[in-house]
N, C-alpha and C positions, 0 to 999 in steps of 0.2 A: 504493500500500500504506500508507504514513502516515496518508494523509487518514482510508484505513478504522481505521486502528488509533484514530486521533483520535476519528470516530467512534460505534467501539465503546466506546472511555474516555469518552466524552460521557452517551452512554445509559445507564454504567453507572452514573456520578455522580448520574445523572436517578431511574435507581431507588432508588438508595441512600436520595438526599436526602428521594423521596417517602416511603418507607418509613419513615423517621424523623420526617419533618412529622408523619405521619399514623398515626403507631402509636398512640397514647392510644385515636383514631377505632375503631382496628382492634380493640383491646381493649376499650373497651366493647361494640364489636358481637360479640363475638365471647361476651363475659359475658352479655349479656342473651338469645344467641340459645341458651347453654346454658340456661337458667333456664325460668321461670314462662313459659307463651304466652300472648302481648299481644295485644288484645282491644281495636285501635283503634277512640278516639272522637273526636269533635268534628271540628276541624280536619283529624286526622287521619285519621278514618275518611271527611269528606269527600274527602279526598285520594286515597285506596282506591277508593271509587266513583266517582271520576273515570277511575282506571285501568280497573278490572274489567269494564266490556264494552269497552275499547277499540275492536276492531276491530266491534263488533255498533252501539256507538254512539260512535263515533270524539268526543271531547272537543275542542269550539272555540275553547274559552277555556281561563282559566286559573283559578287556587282562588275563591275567592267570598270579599270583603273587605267593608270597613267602607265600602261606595258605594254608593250609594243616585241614583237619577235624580229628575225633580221631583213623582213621583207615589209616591214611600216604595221604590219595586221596587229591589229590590238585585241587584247589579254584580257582575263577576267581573273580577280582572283581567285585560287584555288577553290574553294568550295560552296556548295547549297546548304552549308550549315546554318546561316542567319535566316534562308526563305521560310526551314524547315521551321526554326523555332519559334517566328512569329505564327505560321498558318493557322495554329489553333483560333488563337482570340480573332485573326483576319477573317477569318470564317463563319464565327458566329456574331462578328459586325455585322455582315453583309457583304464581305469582297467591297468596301466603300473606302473612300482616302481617309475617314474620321476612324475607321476601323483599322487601317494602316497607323496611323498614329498611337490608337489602342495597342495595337501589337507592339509596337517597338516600345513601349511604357511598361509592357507584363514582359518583356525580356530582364530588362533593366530591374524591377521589382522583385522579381525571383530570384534574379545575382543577390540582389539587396540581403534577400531573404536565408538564401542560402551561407551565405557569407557569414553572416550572423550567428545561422545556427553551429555552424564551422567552431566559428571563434568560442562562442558559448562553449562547447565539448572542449575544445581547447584550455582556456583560459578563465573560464567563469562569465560572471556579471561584467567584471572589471573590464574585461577583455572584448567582451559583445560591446559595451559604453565608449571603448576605445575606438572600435570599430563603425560604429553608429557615426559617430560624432565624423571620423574618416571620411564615410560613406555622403553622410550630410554635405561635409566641405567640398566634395569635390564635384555633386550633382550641384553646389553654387557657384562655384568657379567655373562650370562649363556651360553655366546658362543656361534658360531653360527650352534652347533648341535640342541639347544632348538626346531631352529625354522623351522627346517625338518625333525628330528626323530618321527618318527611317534610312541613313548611313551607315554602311558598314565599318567606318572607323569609330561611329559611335559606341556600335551593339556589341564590338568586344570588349570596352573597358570594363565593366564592371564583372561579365563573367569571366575575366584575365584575374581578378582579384580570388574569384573561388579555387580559380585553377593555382594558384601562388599555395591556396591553402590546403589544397588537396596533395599535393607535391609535399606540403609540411608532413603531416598525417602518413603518406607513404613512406615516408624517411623515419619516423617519428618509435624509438627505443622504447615507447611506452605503451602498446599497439601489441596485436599478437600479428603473428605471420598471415594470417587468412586476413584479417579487419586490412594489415595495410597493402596487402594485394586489391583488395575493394578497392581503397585510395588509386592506387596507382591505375586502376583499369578506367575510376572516373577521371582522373589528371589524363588520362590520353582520349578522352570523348572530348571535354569541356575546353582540351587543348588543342584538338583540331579543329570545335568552332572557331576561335580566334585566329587561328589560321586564316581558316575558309573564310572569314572576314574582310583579313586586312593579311598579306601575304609578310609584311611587317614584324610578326610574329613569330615566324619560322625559330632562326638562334634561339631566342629565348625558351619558345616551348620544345622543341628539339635537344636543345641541351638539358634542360632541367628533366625531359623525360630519362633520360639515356643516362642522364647521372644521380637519380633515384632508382632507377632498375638496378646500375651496378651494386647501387649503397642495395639494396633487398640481398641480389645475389654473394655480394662480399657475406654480409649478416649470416649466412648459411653457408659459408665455408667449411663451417665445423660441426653441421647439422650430420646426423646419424642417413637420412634420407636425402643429403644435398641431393642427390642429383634429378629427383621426382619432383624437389620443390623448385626447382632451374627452370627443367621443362615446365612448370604448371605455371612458373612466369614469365619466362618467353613467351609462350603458346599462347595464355589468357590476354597478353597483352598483343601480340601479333594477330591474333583471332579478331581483338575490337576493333585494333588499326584498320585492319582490311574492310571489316563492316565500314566503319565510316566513310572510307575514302571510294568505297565502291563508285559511289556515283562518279565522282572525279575519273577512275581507272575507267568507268566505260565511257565517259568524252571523250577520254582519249582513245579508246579503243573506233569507235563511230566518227571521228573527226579528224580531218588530214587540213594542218596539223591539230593536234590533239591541243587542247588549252593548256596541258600540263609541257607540251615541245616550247610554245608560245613564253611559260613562265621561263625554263632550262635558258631560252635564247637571251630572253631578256636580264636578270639576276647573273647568269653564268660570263656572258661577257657584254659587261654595260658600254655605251657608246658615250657614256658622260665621265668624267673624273670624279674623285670620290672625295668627300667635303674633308676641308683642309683642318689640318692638325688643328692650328688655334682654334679655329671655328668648332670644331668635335669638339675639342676641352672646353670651351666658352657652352654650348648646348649641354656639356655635361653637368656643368657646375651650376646652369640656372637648374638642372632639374634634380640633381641631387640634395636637395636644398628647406632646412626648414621652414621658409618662405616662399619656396618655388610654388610654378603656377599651379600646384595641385590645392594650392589654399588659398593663393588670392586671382585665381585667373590667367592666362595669357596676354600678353601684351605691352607695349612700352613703358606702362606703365605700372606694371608688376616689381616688386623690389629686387625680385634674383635676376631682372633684364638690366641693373645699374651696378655700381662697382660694390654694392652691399653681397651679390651672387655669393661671391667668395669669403666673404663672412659668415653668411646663411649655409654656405658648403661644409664649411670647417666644421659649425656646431652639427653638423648632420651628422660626419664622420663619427664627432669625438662623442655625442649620446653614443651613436653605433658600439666604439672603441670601449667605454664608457660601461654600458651592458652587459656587452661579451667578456668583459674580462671579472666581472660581479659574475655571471654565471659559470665563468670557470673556476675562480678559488671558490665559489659556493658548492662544486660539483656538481651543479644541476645540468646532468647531460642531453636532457629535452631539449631545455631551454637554449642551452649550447647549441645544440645542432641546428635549433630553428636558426638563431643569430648566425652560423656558417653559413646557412640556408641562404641566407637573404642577400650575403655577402657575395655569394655564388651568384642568384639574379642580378645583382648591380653590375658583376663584371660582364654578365652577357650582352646586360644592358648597353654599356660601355663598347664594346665588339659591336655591338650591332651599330652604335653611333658610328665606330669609327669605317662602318662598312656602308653609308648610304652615300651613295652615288646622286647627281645630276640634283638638281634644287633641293633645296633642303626645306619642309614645310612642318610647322610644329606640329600639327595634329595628327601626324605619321608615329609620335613616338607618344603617344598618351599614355602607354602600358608605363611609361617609367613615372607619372601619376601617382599609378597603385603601386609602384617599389619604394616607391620613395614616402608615400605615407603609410605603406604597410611595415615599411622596416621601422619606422619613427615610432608607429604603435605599441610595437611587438619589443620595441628597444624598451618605452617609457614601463611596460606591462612587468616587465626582466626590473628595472631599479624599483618600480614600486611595490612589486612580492618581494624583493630579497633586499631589502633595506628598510621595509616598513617596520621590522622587529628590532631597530637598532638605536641604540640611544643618539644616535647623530641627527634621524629624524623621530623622535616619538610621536609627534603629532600627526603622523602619517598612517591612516589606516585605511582598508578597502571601502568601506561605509562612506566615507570621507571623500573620497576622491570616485566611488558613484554617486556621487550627492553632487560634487562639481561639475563631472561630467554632466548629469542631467541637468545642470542649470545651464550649462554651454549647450548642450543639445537644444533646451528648450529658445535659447537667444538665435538659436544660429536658425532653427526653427520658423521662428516668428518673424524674424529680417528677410530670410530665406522667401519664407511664403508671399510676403509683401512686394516681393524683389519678384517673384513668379507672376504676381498676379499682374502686376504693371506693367510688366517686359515682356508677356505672353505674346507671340503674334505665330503669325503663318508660315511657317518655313516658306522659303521665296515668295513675300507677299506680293508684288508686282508682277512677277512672271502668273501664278496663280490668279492674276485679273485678270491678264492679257490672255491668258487660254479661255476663260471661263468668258471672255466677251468673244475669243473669235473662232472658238468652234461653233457654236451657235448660230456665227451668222454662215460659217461656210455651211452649215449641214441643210441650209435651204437651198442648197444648189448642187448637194450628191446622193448619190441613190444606193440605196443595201444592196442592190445585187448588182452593184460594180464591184471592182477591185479596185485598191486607188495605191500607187506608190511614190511613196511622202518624201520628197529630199528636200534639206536643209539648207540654208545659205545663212550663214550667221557666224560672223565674226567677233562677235562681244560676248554671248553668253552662255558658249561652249552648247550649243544646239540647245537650250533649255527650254525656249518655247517647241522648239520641233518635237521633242519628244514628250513634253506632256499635249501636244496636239494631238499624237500617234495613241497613246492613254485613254485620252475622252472620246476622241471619234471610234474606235477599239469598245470602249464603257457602252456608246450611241447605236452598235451595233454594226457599224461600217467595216469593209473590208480593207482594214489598210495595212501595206507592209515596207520594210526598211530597204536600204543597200546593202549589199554583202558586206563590205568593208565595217558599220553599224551592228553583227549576229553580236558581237558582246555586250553592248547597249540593253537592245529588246528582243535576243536570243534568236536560234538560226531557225528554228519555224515561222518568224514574220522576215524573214527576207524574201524580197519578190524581185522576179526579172524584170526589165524594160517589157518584154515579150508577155511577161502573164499581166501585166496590168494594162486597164482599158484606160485610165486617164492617168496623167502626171500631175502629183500635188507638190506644192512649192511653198516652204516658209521661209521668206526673205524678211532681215532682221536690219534696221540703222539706214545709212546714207539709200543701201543700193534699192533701195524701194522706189525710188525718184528716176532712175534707168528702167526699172522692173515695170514700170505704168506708161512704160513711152512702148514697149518692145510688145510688135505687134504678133509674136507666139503666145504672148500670157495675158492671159481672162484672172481679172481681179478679183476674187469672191469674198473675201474678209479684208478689214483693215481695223486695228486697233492702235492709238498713239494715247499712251499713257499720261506723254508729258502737255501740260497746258502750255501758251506761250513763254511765260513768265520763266516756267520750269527749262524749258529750253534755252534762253537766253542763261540761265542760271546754271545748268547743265556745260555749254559752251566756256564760264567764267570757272566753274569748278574744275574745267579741263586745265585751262594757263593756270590757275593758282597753282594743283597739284604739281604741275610742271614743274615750274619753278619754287616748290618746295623740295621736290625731289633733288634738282638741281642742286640749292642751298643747303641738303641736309648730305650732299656727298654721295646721292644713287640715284645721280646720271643713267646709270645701268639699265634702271627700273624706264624711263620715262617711257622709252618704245610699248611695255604695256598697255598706256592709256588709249594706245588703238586696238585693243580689244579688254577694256576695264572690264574687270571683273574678280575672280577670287585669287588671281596669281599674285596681285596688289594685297590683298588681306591679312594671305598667308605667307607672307613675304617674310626673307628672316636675312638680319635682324629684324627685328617688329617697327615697322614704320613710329615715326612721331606722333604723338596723339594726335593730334589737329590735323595732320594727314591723313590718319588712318579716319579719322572721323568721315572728312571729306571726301573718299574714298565710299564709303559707305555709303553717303549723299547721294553721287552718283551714284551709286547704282542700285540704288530704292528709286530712282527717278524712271531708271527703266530706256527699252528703244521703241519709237516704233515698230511692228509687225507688221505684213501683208502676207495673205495667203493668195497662192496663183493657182488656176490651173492650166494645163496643157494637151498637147496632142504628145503619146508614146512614138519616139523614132525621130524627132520634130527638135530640132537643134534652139536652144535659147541662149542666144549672143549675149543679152545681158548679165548672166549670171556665167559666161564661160569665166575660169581663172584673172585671166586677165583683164576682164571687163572696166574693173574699176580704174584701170590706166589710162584709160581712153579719155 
């Protein structure tokens, strides 16, 4: 009867805490799904048609990123683990963008949850409160886009944190041989979601798998049955591998080349140089850091982006240093191993920095987020059990410091929520008007039992109205499909020939829409301009200002961007100057003009050839 009542008291701490991590989460989604309905594009709306036949055309991979193989053909990462995880909640939405957002909020909540209850078994109250409070910081620091964009860089952080803990547990001398085989068979599910994610992931989960298998199998050296207990963790863990990865193994097997040839091409031999020593140590030191952005944010105006990094670095190490060495004259070998543990992820961490090639964008390494406040936790968890009993602190007790916590929890809480409820909007609010006004007017002038194939012209915002145009008229019932070039975008079942489709659709984005209305192949069927006069003239001044901020702030580099503004400016590193970045932002909530055309198939359009705009 204890044990149940313990239990029940566990689960309910488990709720509670999630609930509080994740209320901001909850209130944004909860504000935006009263509001305006969102009209995913880009990213986004690729995301959507990755879901939306699932079962008609099951998804092998994962979102479609910045990889390219060595004939231009772009990549997807590795796996359908993120489609898979959302489908549940997407499904009893209604397959609706409001039910997309649902999903990617019950991925993020269940890490929450799980994470928790980890720590709980772990560590206790103390340890769950440590974790809470973690978990709260860093859904504030990310905004409260993290926790409904439906991003694949988004959807692995938080389960990167279970898998951190699951890795601990497999390792873990206090565990019987069966419980941390458990561990280790979930460390390689919950570690190929993040993969299949964000390709990003690789070292770290690759290594941390490989070097808690060995730690199992060393542990059994001396076992009387080593060699049944070898093979029963090879085998159980080679057994999961292969289940997950199936789907990946048969793209590759069904596709020449195979997504996984595509990745080999691109990571194996990169066509960019790999970011320069200082600049690695400079990214390592803002993120290893007690004020890194896992607690205040990204951006120029975070403390670890000024010459503080390296102050804020130091005290990281030295809590680390600090811990580790209280749990070893303490002999607490648990604890030990965890703090090796953690030391081990920061160097892969580290390896992984010093291995990214071609632009460097901060939200490619967010996993170092959860290392960095997972090791701060686990470090504060190590001095407050083994120095609570000492007369250097007496006033230090567990009661005490879950009493702090929950009053930080509850601050961080009620700012949090405030912060949520006011900053809540639409992932790409402009682009989501300019669909939702101009499919509507195209779909009075096309027919369900055409075919219709959609090409893009869009220089500014990385095809983002095209593809959530492809989405709604797809949602409307129309037949419409992509270029080959496009199968990683909105997958190789909506690629269509010149040859299968009866009409040529056309979403021309910015200047060339003013060529595209003179050019007597293309029939004008929508047109949306976001910007009012005023915003235009205001748009054009935002152009020179940033210019010559760029200029003045020494990333001359950058200025070529602002012929195609958009997020290469955002996530520009170093982190732009605030008032840049601000401005930056301006633009492009302002939005471009759209016109959709159509055409005749086989039927040459001078306007939009390459070159056009030279003329």
């Amino acid at each position: 009867m204890p044990q149940v009542i313990q239990r029940v008291s566990m689960w309910r701490y488990v709720l509670i805490g999630t609930i509080l991590a994740t209320l901001p989460a909850l209130i944004a989604l909860v504000t935006l799904l009263r509001g305006n309905h969102w009209y995913p594009a880009g990213d986004m709306a690729q995301a959507e048609l990755h879901m939306r036949g699932f079962f008609d055309h099951p998804p092998l991979v994962g979102a479609a990123g910045r990889i390219v193989d060595d004939n231009g053909l772009q990549g997807s990462h590795p796996g359908p683990g993120l489609w898979v995880a959302m489908l549940p909640v997407y499904l009893l939405g209604g397959r609706s963008s409001g039910a997309l957002m649902a999903a990617v909020a019950s991925v993020h909540i269940a890490s929450v949850a799980t994470a928790l209850w980890l720590a709980i078994r772990r560590g206790g109250k103390l340890f769950g409160g440590l974790i809470a409070i973690f978990c709260l910081a860093i859904i504030r620091a990310s905004g409260p886009d993290f926790m409904i964009e439906p991003w694949n860089p988004w959807l692995a952080v938080l389960p990167f944190l279970v898998f951190v803990f699951l890795i601990g547990e497999s390792i873990s001398s206090s565990s019987t041989n069966q419980t941390r085989l458990r561990y280790l068979v979930g460390s390689v599910v919950v570690g190929s979601y993040c993969i299949q994610c964000h390709a990003g992931y690789v070292v770290l989960v690759g290594g941390a798998v490989v070097a808690a298998l060995l730690t199992m199998l060393l542990g059994e050296r001396t076992s009387a049955d080593r060699l049944g207990k070898t093979t029963k963790a090879i085998g159980s863990t080679a057994g999961v591998f292969v289940l997950v990865w199936s789907p990946v193994l048969i793209d590759q097997w069904r596709r020449t080349p195979g997504n996984l040839t595509v990745l080999w091409q691109h990571f194996g031999s990169p066509s960019e140089p790999t970011i320069p020593l200082r600049d690695a140590v400079r990214v390592i030191a803002t993120q290893m850091n007690v004020f890194g952005p896992w607690l205040t944010g990204p951006g120029a105006h975070a403390p670890s982006e000024s010459w503080a990094r390296y102050i804020g670095c130091f005290v990281f190490v030295a809590l680390w240093v600090g811990a580790t060495l209280v749990a070893s004259r303490q002999h607490e070998r648990v604890m030990l191993r965890w703090q090796m543990m953690l030391a081990g992820f920061l160097a892969l961490g580290m390896l992984s920095i010093l291995r990214i090639f071609g632009p460097y964008f901060e939200y490619t390494v967010r996993w170092f987020w959860i290392l960095a406040g997972f090791t701060l936790a686990h470090s504060l968890l190590v001095l407050i059990r083994l120095t609570s009993g000492r007369s250097a602190l007496p006033f230090i007790r567990q009661t005490k410091i879950v009493l702090l916590g929950s009053v930080l929890i509850a601050t961080g809480v009620f700012a949090s929520a405030v912060q949520a409820h006011d900053r809540a909007h639409l992932p790409g609010p402009t682009d989501s008007s300019i669909v939702g006004q101009l499919v509507p007017q195209a779909l009075t002038r096309l027919e369900s039992d055409k075919k219709y194939l959609l090409r893009m012209y869009d220089p500014y915002t990385l095809n983002a109205t095209g593809f959530g145009s492809v989405l709604e008229l797809e949602r409307q019932g129309i037949h419409v499909g992509v270029e080959w070039f496009q199968a990683a975008a909105a997958l190789p079942h909506r690629v269509m020939s010149e040859n299968e489709a009866d009409e040529i659709l056309w979403v021309v984005v910015g200047p060339a829409i003013s060529r595209a209305n003179v050019d007597p192949t293309l029939t004008r069927i929508a047109y949306v301009n976001p910007r009012t006069a005023a915003e235009e003239a205001h748009a054009q001044q935002l152009l020179q200002d940033i210019a010559a901020g760029l200029i003045a702030s020494g990333r001359e580099d950058l200025v070529a961007a602002l012929d195609t503004p958009g997020a290469s400016l955002i996530f520009a590193e170093p982190p732009l100057p605030i008032d840049l970045a601000e401005m930056v932002k301006d633009l492009i909530l302002l939005g471009q003009p759209v016109a959709m055309y159509s055409a005749t198939p086989g039927v040459q359009v001078p306007s939009l050839e390459p070159d056009a705009s030279l003329e």
